[in-house]
C-alpha positions in Angstrom: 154.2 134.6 -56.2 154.1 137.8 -55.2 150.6 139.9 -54.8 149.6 142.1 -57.6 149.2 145.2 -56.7 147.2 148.4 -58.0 148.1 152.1 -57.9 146.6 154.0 -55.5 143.0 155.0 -55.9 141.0 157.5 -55.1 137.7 156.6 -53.7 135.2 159.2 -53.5 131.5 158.9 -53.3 129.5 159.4 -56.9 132.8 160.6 -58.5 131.8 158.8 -61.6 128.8 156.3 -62.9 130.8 154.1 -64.4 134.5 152.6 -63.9 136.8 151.8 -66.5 136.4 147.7 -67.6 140.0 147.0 -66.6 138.7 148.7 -62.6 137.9 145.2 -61.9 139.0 141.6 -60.2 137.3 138.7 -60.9 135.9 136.3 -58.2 133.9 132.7 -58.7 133.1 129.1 -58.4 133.4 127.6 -61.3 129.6 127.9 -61.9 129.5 131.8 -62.2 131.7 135.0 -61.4 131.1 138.0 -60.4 133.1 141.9 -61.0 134.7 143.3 -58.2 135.5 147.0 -59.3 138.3 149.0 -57.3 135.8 150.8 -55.1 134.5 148.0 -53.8 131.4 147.6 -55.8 130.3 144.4 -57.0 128.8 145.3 -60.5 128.2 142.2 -62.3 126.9 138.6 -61.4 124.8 136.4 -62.3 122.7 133.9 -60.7 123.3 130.8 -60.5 125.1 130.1 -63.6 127.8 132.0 -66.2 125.0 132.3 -68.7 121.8 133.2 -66.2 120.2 136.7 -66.2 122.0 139.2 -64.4 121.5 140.3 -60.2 124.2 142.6 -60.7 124.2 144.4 -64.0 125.6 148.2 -62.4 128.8 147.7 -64.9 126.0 147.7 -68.1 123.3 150.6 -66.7 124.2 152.1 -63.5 121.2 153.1 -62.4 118.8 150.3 -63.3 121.5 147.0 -63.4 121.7 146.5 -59.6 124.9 146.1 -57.6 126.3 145.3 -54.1 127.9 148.6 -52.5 130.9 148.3 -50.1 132.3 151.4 -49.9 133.2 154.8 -47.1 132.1 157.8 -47.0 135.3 159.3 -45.6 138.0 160.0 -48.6 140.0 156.9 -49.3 142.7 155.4 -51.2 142.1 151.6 -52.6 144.2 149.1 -53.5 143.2 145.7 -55.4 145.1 143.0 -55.2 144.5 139.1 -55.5 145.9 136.9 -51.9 148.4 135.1 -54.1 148.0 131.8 -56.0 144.3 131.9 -55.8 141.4 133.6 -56.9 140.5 135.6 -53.4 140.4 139.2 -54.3 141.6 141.7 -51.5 140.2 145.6 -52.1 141.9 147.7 -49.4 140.7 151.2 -48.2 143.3 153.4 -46.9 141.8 156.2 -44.9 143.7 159.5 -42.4 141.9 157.5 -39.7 142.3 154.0 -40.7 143.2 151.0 -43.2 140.8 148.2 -43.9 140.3 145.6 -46.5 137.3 143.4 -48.2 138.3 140.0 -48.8 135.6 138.7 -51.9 135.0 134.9 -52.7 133.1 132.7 -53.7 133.7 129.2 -51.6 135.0 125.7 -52.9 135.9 123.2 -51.0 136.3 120.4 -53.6 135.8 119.5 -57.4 132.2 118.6 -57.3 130.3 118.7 -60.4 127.6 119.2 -58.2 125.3 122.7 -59.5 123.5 123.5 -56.9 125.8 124.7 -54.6 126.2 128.8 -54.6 127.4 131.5 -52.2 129.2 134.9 -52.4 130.9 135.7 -49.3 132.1 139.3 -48.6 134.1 139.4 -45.2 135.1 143.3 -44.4 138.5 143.5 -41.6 139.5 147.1 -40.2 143.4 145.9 -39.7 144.3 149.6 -38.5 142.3 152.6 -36.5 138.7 152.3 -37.4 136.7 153.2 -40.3 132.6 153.4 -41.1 131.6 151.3 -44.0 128.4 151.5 -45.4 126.7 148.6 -47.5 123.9 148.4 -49.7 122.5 144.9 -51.5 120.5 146.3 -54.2 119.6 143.0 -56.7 117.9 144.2 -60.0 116.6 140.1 -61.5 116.5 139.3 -65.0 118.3 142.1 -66.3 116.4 144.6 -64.3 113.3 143.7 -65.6 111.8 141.5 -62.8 109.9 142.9 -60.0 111.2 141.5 -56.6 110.3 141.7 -52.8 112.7 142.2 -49.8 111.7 141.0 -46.0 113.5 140.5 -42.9 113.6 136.7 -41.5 115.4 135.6 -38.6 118.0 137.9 -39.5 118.6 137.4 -43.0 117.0 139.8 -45.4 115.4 137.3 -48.2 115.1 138.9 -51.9 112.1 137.1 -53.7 111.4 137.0 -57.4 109.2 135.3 -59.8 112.8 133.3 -60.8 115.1 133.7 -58.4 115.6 134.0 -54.5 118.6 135.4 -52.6 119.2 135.9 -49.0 121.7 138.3 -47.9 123.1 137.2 -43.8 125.1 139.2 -41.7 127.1 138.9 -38.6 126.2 143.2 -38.2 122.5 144.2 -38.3 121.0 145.0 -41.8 117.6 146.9 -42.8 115.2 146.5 -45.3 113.6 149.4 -47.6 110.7 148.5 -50.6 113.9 146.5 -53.0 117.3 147.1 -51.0 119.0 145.5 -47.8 121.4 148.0 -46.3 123.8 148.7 -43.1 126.2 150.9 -41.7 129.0 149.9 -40.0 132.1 151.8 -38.1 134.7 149.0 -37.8 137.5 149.3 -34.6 141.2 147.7 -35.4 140.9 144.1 -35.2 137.2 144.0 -35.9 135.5 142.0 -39.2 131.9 141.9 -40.4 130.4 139.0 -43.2 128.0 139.4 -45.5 126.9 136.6 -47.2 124.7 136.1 -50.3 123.1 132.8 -50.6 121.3 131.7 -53.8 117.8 129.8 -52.6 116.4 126.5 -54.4 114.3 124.0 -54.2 117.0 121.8 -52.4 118.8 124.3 -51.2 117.4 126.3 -48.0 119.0 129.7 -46.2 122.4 129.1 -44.3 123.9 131.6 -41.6 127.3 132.6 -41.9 129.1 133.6 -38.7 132.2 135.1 -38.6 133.7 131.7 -37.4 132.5 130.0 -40.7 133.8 132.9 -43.3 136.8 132.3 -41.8 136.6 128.5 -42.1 135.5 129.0 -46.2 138.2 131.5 -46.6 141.1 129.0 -45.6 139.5 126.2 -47.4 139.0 128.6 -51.2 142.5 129.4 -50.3 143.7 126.3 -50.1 141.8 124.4 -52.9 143.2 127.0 -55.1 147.0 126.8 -54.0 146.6 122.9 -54.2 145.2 123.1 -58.0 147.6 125.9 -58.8 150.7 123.5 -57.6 150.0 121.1 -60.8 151.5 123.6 -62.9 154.5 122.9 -64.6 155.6 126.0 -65.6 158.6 127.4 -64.1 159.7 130.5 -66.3 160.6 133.8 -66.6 157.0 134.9 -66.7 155.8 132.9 -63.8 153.8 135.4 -62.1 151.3 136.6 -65.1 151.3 133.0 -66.2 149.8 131.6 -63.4 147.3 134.5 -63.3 146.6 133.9 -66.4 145.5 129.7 -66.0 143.5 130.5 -62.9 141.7 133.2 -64.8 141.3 130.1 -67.2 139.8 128.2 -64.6 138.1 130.4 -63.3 135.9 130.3 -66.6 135.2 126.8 -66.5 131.7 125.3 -65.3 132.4 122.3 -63.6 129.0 120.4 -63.5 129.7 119.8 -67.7 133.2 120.6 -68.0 132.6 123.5 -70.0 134.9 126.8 -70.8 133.2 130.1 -71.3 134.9 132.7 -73.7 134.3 135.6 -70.8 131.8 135.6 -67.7 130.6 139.2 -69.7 128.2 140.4 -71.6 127.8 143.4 -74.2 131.2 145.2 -72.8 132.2 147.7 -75.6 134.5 147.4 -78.0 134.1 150.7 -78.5 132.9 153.2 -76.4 129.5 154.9 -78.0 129.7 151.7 -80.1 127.8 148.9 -81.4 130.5 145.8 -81.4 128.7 144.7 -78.1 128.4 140.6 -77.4 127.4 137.8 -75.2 130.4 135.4 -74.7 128.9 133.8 -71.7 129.1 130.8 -73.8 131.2 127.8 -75.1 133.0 128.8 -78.3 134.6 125.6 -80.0 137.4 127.2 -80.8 138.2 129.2 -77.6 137.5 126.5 -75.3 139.9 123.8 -77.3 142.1 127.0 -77.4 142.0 127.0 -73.5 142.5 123.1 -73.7 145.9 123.8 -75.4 147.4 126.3 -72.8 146.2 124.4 -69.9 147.5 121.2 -71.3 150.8 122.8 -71.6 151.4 123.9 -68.1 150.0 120.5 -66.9 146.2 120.4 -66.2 145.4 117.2 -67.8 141.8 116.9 -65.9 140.5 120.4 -67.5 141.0 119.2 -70.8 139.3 115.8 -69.6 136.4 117.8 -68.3 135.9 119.5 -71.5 135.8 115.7 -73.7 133.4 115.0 -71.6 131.4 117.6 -72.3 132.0 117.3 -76.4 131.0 113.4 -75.4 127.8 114.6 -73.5 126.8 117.4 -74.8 128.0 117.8 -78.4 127.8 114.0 -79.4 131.5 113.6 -80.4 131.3 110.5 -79.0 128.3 109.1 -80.8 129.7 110.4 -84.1 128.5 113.4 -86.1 129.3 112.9 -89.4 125.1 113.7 -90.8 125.6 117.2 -89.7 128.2 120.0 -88.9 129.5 121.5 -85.2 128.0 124.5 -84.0 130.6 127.4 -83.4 129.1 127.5 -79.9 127.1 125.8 -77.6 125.4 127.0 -74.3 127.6 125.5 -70.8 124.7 123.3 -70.5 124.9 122.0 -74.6 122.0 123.3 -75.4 122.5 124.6 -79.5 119.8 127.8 -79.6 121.1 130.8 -78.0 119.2 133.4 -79.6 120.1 136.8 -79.5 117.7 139.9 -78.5 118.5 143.3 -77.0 117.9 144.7 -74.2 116.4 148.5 -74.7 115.9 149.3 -70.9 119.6 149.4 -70.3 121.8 152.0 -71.6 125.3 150.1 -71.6 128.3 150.7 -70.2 129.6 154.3 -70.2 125.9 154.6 -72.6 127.2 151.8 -75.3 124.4 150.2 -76.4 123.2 148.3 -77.4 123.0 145.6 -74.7 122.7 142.1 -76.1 122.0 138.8 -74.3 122.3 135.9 -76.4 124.4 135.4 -79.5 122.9 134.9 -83.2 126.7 133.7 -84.8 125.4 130.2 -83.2 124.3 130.0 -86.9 127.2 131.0 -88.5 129.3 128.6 -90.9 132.9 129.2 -89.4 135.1 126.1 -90.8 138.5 126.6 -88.7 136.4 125.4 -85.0 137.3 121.3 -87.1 141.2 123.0 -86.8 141.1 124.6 -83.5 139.1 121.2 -81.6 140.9 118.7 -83.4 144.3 120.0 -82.5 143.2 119.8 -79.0 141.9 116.3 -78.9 145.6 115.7 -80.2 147.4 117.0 -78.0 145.2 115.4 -75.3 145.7 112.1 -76.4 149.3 112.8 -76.7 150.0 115.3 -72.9 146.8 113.7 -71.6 145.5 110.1 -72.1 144.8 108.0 -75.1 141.4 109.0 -76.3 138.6 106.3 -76.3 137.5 104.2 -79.6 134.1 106.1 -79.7 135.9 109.3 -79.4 138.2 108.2 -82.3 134.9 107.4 -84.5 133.7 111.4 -83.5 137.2 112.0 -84.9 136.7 110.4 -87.7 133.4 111.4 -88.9 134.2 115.5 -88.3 137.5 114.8 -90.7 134.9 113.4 -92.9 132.9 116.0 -93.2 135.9 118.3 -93.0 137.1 116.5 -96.5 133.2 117.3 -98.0 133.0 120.9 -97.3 136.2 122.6 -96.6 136.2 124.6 -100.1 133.3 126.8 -99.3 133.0 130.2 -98.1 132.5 131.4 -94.5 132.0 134.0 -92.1 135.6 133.0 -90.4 137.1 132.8 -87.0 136.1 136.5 -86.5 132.6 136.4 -86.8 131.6 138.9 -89.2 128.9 140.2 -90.1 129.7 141.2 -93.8 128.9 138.0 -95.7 130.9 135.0 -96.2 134.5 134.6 -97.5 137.0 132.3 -98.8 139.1 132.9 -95.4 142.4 132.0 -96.0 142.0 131.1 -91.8 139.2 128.5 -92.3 141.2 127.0 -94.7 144.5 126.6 -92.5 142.5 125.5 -89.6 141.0 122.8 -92.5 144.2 121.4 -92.8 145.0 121.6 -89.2 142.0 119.0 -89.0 143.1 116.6 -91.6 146.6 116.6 -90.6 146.3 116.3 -86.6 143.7 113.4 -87.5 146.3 111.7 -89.3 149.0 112.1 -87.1 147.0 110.5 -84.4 145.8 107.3 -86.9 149.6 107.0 -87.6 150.9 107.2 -84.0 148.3 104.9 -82.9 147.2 102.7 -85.6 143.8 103.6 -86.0 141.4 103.3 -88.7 140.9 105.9 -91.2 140.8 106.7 -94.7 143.9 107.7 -95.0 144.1 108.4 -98.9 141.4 110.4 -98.8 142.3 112.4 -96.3 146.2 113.0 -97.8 144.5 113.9 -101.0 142.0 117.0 -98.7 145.1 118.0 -96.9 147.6 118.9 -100.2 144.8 120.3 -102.2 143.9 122.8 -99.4 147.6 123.0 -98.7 148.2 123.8 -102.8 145.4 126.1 -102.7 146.2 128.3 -99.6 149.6 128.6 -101.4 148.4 129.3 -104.9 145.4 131.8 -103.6 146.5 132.8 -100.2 149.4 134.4 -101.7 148.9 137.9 -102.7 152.1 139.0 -105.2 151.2 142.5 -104.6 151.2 142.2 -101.0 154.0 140.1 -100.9 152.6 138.2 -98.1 149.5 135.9 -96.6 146.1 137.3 -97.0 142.6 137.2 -95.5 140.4 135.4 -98.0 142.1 134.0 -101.5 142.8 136.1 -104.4 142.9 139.1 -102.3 144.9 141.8 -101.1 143.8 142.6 -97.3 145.6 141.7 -94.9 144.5 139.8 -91.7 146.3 138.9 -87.9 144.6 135.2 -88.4 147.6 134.6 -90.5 149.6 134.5 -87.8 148.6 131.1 -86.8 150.4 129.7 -90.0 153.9 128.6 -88.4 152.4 128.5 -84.7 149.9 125.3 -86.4 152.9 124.3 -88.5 152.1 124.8 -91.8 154.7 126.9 -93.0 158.2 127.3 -91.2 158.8 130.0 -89.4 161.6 131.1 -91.6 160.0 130.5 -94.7 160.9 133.6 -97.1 157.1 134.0 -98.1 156.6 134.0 -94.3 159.2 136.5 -93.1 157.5 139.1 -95.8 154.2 138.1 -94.5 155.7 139.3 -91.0 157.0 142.3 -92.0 153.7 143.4 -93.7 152.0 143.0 -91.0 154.0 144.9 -88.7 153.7 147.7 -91.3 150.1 147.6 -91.7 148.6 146.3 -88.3 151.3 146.4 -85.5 151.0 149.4 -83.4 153.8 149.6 -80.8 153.8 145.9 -80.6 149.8 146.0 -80.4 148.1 144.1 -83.3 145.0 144.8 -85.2 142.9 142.0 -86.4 142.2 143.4 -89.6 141.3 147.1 -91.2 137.6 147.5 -91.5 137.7 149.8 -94.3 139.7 147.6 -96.3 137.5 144.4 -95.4 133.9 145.9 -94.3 132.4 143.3 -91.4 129.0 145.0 -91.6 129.8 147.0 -88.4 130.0 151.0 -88.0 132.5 152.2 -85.5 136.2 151.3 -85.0 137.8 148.9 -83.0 140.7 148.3 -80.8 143.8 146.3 -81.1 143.2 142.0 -80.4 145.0 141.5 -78.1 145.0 137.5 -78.6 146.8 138.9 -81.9 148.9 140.8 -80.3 150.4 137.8 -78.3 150.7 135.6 -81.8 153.0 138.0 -83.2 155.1 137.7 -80.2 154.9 134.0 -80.8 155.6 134.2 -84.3 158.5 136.3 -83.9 160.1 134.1 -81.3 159.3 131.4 -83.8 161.3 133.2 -86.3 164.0 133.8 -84.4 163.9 137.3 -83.7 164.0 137.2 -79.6 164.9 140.8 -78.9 161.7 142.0 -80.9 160.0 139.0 -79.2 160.7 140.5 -76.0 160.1 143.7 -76.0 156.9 143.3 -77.6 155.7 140.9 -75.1 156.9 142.7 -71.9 155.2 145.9 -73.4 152.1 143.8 -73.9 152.3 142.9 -69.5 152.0 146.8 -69.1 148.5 146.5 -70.8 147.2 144.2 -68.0 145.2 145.8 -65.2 146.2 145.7 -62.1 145.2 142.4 -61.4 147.1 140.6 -64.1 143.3 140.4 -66.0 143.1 141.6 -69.7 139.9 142.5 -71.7 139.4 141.7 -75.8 140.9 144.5 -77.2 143.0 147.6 -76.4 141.3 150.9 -77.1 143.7 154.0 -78.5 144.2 155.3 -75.1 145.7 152.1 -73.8 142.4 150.8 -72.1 140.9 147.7 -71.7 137.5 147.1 -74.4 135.2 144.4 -74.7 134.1 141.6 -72.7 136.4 140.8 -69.5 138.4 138.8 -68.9 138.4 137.0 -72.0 140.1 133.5 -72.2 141.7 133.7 -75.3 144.0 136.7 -74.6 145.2 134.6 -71.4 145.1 131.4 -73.3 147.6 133.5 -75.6 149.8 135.0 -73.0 150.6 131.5 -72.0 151.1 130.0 -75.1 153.2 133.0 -76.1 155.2 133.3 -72.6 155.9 129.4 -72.6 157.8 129.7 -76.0 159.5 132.8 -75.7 160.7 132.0 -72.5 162.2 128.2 -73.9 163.8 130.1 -76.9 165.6 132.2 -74.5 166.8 129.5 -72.6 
């Protein structure tokens, strides 16, 4: 693989608040993440988990979010760049009087589900001339809303709040003023510095980090990453932004309970000056068992282990759930209430608020998550290993309920905020359940009720034909016995339900591209046709925008296949990462990096690049 680079950058001091979304690299542990932008800013992180209040919240308010400032004061070029096959992002500064780089990471050494452990490493190497760097640690707890103290100890400067405590070490000397840490620095050609962030428990006391041991960590992230990345199986065309792509994916999981979050993110735009701002710091059914299915496919079986396990632990698949329905999403640690406020103090990025933490569609009825998490606990047991009797009985009982309360409306896979629907979606992804459970009691032999079930799976087969179809339209639609079209149809031949080349599918295809397919971009749906209870516009999905790839190699049309998805690559940034959505000027919206756009890429690269041959 061959690094990613950027195009150059200018780097000059208080040129703008706020850097685009797609300005970033991504660094973690598999506990949390943290935003690198392009001028060497760290701008978001939180502390000590994915879904814990923001340190580093600069990206959402720049003035009261917090952030960890790398930068020079001399005018500089950057580039960004991840050290390839891992997750250790590089951010060089190119200067008249030197060049020097910022390697970012956050050390692992091993697969530990072990949650205490946490550190953010930044190691700073003048590799030509020299070059003054000056760095400020400015942490803003809880959002910004928690006072905190800062004091120098043996060295280390030790941030204290009523929550949290951070201390910052340094192999260069550092200062303290009433909240920041800060020093400057003029780095000679061979030279390196560390600064090293250390979250502070109960259990877990301050630990130094000399230049000797950065270096140490750095080999041994580097390595654990290479070693996981060599599992893959996937030797295609696309190779490059594939791999990206599934260590982006792991990147999102949390080990301790196996869990996949839909971004590390929260409350990044949709829109600009818009309202269509979320928390997806969380475990979505359907995303994660999406992720399941596109890591599964390139041949990381113990991902998709990790994440039973947590529907075994945490979501009681296991001890069998037929009394009451899943939740569309679940906190990494299981917990079910995530409740959503706002927070007024911050103004949101580039001012779009408002800022939200928490996510109230936890109570939303959306029927497809039976589809999407079914389907993946099928192709486990048939890529990964047999799943377990008690799993089979959690199987069991969700088909159940599946057969008692498909045929009601919904809110559907896109979460809106309009009132519920007879989503033509929910209903596929219905079927999906019923059918991928009765494959598997086939295969194996197991239990089940299997006339029951055959009779669900035709009458929502019979109805999504009879109701889905609009005569009019001459194609698919969004909810029965309309006429709007929606992008969630496009998972009709990639779940198998129709064929690919199915005449009511081909003009389904071609009314899509005529009414949602901008340059091979797709929109999910047209707001003004179907209102979702939102004001303001939004970009193209770009999760949709990789189905129709994958149901145009699907129906045999490779050309248009390929162009479409090599004009999707140029949307990535210039890490490989992509966002939600694609604004009209071709930038990156919403939440970042969001696993289902990457889960898509894969999906969408593997079978285009088999069709081609």
């Amino acid at each position: 693989m061959t690094a990613q680079k950027s195009d150059d950058r200018q780097v000059l001091a208080g040129n703008s608040r706020y850097l685009p979304i797609a300005e970033h690299g991504l660094i973690g542990d598999l506990r949390t993440a943290a935003l690198v932008a392009s001028n060497g800013t760290i701008d978001w992180y939180c502390c000590p988990r994915f879904d814990s209040p923001s340190v580093f919240a600069s990206i959402l308010d720049a003035d009261r979010g917090g952030s960890f400032e790398l930068a020079t004061d001399v005018q500089a070029r950057t580039k960004q760049f991840y050290f390839p096959d891992t997750n250790v992002l590089i951010t060089r500064f190119f200067s008249d009087d030197g060049v020097a780089e910022v390697q970012d990471f956050m050390p692992i050494v091993d697969d530990s589900r072990e949650a205490d452990r946490h550190r953010l490493i930044r190691r700073v190497v003048c590799v030509r001339g020299s070059l003054p760097f000056r760095v400020r640690v400015a942490p803003r707890f809880n959002y910004g809303m928690e006072a905190h103290t800062v004091r120098l100890e043996h060295g280390q400067a030790i941030f204290e709040s009523r929550s949290l405590t951070l201390a910052l070490t340094a192999s260069v000397p550092i200062e303290c003023d009433e909240l920041d840490a800060w020093s400057d620095l003029k780095l000679q050609e061979g030279e390196s510095a560390v600064f090293a962030l250390d979250w502070i428990g109960i259990d877990v006391a301050p630990r130094s980090c000399p230049v000797l041991e950065a270096e140490e960590l750095l080999t041994a992230t580097v390595s654990f990453w290479r070693r996981w990345l060599s599992s893959s199986r996937y030797r295609g065309r696309w190779r490059e932004m594939v791999h990206r792509s599934a260590l982006t994916l792991k990147l999102l999981t949390y080990a301790p309970t196996g869990a996949i979050v839909a971004a590390p993110t929260t409350s990044l735009p949709e829109q600009i000056g818009g309202e269509r701002n979320w928390d997806y710091r969380y475990v979505w059914i359907r995303d994660a068992a999406f992720c399941v299915y596109g890591l599964l496919r390139l041949g990381f079986t113990e991902e998709a282990e990790a994440f039973m396990n947590f529907l075994c632990e945490h979501v009681g698949l296991c001890g069998g759930v037929a009394s009451e329905s899943l939740q569309l999403m679940y906190g990494i640690d299981g917990r079910s209430e995530l409740p959503e406020r706002e927070l007024e103090h911050l103004e949101g990025h580039q001012y779009s608020a408002p800022v939200r933490v928490g996510n109230s569609a936890v109570k939303q009825l959306q029927l497809d998550i039976y589809g999407e998490l079914i389907d993946s606990i099928y192709l486990y047991d048939k890529w990964g290993q047999p799943i377990s009797s008690d799993q089979w009985d959690g199987v069991s009982s969700l088909v159940n309920w599946v057969c008692d309360h498909w045929d009601q409306p919904d809110e559907g896979m896109w979460e809106t905020r309009g009132g519920r629907k007879n989503f033509l979606h929910s209903r596929l992804m219905c079927w999906v359940a019923i059918e991928r459970a009765m494959r598997m009691a086939n295969h194996r032999g197991l239990p089940a009720d299997l006339p029951r079930w055959r009779q669900a799976r035709d009458t929502i087969y019979r109805q999504i034909m009879q109701r889905g179809w609009s005569p009019s339209r001459r194609a698919f639609v969004q909810y029965l016995d309309g006429d709007v079209l929606d992008a969630a149809v496009l998972m009709m031949p990639l779940v198998k339900f129709v064929s690919p080349t199915d005449p009511k599918w081909l003009r389904t295809l071609e009314a899509l591209a005529e009414d949602l397919v901008s340059d091979s971009l797709v929109y999910r749906y047209d707001p003004e046709a179907s209102p979702d209870g939102l004001r303001g516009e939004e970009g193209t999905f770009s999760i949709c925008s990789f189905w129709y790839v994958e149901a145009l190699t699907r129906a045999g049309h490779l050309d248009e296949a390929r162009l479409a998805f090599e004009k999707m690559l140029t949307y990535a940034n210039h890490v490989g990462l992509y966002a939600e959505e694609i604004g009209r000027d071709g930038e990156q919206r919403g939440n970042f990096p969001l696993a289902l756009t990457h889960l898509a890429l894969i999906s969408a690269a593997f079978n285009l690049d088999r069709a081609l041959g």
